[in-house]
Structure formats: structure tokens, C-alpha cells
C-alpha positions as CSV (number, residue, x, y, z in Angstrom):
1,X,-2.1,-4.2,16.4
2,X,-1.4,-1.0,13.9
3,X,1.7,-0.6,12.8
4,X,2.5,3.2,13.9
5,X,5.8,4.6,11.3
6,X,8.3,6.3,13.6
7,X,7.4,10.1,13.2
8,X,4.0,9.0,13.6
9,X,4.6,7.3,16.7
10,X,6.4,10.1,18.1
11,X,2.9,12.0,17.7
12,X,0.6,9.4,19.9
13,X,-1.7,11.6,21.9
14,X,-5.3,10.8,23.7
15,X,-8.1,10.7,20.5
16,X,-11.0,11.9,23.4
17,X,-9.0,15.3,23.3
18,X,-10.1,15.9,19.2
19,X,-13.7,16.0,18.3
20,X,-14.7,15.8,14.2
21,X,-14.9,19.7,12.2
22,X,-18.8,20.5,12.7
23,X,-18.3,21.9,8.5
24,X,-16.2,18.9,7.6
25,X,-17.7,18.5,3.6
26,X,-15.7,15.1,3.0
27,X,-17.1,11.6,4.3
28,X,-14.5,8.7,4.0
29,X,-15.0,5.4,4.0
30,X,-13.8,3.7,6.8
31,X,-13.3,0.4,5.4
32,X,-10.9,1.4,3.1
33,X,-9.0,3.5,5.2
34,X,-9.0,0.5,7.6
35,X,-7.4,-1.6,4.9
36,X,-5.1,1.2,4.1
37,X,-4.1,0.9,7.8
38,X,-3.6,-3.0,7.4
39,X,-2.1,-2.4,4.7
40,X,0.7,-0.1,5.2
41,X,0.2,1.2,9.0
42,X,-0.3,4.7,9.8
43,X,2.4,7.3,8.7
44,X,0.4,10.7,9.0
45,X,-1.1,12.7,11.8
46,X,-4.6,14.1,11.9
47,X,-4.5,17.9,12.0
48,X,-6.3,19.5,14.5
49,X,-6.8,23.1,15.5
50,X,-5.1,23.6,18.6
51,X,-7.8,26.5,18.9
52,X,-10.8,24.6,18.9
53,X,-9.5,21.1,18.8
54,X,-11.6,20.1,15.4
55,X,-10.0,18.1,13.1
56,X,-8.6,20.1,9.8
57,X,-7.5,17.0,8.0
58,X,-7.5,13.2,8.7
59,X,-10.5,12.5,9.9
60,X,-11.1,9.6,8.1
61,X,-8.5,8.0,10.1
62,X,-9.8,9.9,12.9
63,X,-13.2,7.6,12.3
64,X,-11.0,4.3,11.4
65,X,-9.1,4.3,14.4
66,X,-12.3,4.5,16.6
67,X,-13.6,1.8,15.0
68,X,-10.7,-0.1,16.4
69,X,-10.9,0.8,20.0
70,X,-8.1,2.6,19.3
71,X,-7.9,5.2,22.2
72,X,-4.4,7.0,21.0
73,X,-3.6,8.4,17.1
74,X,-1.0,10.8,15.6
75,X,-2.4,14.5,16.4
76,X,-0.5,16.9,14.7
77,X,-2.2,20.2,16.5
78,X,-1.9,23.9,14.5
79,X,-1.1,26.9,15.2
80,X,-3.8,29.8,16.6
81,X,-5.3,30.2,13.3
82,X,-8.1,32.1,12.6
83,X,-11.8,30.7,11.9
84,X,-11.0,31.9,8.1
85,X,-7.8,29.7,8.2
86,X,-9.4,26.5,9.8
87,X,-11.9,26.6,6.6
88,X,-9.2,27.0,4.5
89,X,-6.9,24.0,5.6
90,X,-10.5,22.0,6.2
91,X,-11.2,22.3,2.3
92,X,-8.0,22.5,0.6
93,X,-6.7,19.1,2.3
94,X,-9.2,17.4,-0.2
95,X,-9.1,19.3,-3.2
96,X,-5.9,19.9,-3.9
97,X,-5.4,16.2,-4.2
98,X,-9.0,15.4,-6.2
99,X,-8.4,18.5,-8.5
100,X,-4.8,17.0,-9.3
101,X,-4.3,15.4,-12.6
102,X,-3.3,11.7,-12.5
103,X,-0.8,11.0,-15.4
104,X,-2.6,7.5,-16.7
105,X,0.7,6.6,-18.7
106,X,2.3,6.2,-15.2
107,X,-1.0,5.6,-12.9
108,X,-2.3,2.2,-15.1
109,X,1.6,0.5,-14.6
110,X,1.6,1.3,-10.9
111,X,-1.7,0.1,-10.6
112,X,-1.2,-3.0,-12.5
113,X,1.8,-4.1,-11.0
114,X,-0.2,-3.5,-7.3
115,X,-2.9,-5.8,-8.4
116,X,-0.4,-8.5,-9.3
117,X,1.2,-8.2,-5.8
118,X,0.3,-10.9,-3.0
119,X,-1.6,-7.8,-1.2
120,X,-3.2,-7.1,-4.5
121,X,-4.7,-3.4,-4.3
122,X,-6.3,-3.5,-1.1
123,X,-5.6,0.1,0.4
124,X,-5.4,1.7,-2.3
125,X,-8.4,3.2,-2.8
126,X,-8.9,1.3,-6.1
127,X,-10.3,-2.2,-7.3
128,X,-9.7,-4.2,-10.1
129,X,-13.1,-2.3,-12.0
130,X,-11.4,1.2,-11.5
131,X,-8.1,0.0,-13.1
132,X,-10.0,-1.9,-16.1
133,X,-11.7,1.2,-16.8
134,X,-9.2,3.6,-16.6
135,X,-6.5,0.9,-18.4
136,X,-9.8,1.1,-21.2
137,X,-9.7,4.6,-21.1
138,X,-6.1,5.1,-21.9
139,X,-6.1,2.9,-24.4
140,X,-9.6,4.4,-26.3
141,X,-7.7,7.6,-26.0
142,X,-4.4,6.3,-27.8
143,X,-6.4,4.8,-30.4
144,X,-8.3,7.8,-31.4
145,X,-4.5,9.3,-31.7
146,X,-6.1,12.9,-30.8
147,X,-7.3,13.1,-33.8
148,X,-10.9,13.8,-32.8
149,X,-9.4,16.6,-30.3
150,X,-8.7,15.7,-26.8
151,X,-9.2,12.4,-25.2
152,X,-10.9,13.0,-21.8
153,X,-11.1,10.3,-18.9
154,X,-13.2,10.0,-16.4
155,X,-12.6,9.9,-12.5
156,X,-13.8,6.9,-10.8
157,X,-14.8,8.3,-8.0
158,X,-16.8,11.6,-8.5
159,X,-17.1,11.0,-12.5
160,X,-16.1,14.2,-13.4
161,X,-14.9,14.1,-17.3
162,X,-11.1,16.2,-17.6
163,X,-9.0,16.4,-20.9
164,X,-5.2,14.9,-21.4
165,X,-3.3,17.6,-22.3
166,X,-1.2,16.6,-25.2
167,X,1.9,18.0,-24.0
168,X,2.9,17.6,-20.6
């Protein structure tokens, strides 16, 4: 049974009346959105064009809840945008959050104290070899005490190198 938060509840509508974005660039995995589900139930909608009922956003958990048999999820449907504005909510939805900076000096805590929890970090879209390497990173990058200019770390997901600015 999936634990459906209140607004989300509110939002429960028929999943056969969304279909997937024909240009959706980003593939989930559906296991770890499932876990995320276990984990924590489901507290967002997925957006669809009300236009063309394609997905905009969420359709990872779109995919999840399928795989459950699931045959109702939170659909948040848009406005009349334009084809322009689908594409634009389809692609930002992702990379606005993967071309956000992580601050490690608070990430590595959170994480840590997660991975001591009974639940441990399943969910979160992390394991115990992401945190060791970016807890290693951090910690490379303190010892070289910017000396040697910017530290950089690495994202464990599409390894793309950034600097830490020095001043936040």
C-alpha cells in the first residue's frame, strides 16, 4: 500500500489518462524511485500538459507506480502552454536540480547521519560508495587547504568535475 501525503492524495486521478513525453531526455531508475516510494510515500504530482496529456515532469514515478499496478497517481495537469513551453518545463525539471551545487560541508553530515538510521539510505538516491567518495573528496580538498587552487569534486552520478568556490 503507498502511502499518499495529503496534497498528494487530494490529486489522485486515472494514470491511463497520461501517456510518457515522446522527447523526454531523462531515464530514471525505477528501483530507486520505488524505494523512495517505500521509503517516504509519494508527496509530489506528475505534471502533465493538459494540452496534450504528456508528462512534463515525474515520470519516473509515472514508470514506478505502473510497476505496481498502481492504476491512480497525483497528476498535476498545466495550463495551455505552448509546444515551446512543454520543452521548456520537460528539460528544466532536471537540470535545474543536476546543475545545482551541493554544499559537501552540509551534504556528507546529512548523508552520514541517513546511513546510520535503521532505514539506512535507501531512497535516497545514494549508497554507502557515493557517500565514501564524496566524504574522501571533501576531505582531499581540505587537506590541500586551496593551496593548489580550487579543489573540485566530482558528481557521482554523471561524473562531471565542478570547483568549490572558496567563499560561499
Amino acid at each position: 500500500m503507498i502511502r499518499y501525503h495529503d496534497d498528494a492524495r487530494r490529486l489522485l486521478k486515472r494514470l491511463d489518462l497520461i501517456r510518457p513525453h515522446y522527447r523526454n531526455p531523462i531515464t530514471e531508475d525505477i528501483d530507486d524511485v520505488n524505494a523512495h516510494i517505500d521509503r517516504v510515500g509519494v508527496y509530489s504530482p506528475i505534471l502533465v500538459s493538459k494540452r496534450t496529456g504528456q508528462i512534463l515532469a515525474g515520470g519516473g514515478l509515472y514508470e514506478a507506480l505502473l510497476s505496481r499496478g498502481e492504476e491512480y497517481g497525483p497528476i498535476l495537469f498545466t495550463d495551455d502552454e505552448t509546444d515551446e513551453e512543454e520543452l521548456v518545463i520537460l528539460v528544466a525539471q532536471y537540470a535545474l536540480i543536476t546543475e545545482a551545487w551541493n554544499d559537501p560541508g552540509l551534504e556528507i553530515p546529512i548523508l552520514k547521519e541517513l546511513a546510520e538510521s535503521d532505514w539506512g539510505m535507501v531512497g535516497t538516491g545514494y549508497d554507502h560508495s557515493i557517500l565514501e567518495r564524496r566524504a574522501q573528496e571533501m576531505e582531499d580538498a581540505l587537506e590541500a587547504g586551496f593551496s593548489e587552487g580550487a579543489p573540485t569534486i566530482t558528481c557521482p552520478k554523471c561524473h562531471a568535475t565542478i570547483e568549490i568556490d572558496r567563499v560561499r
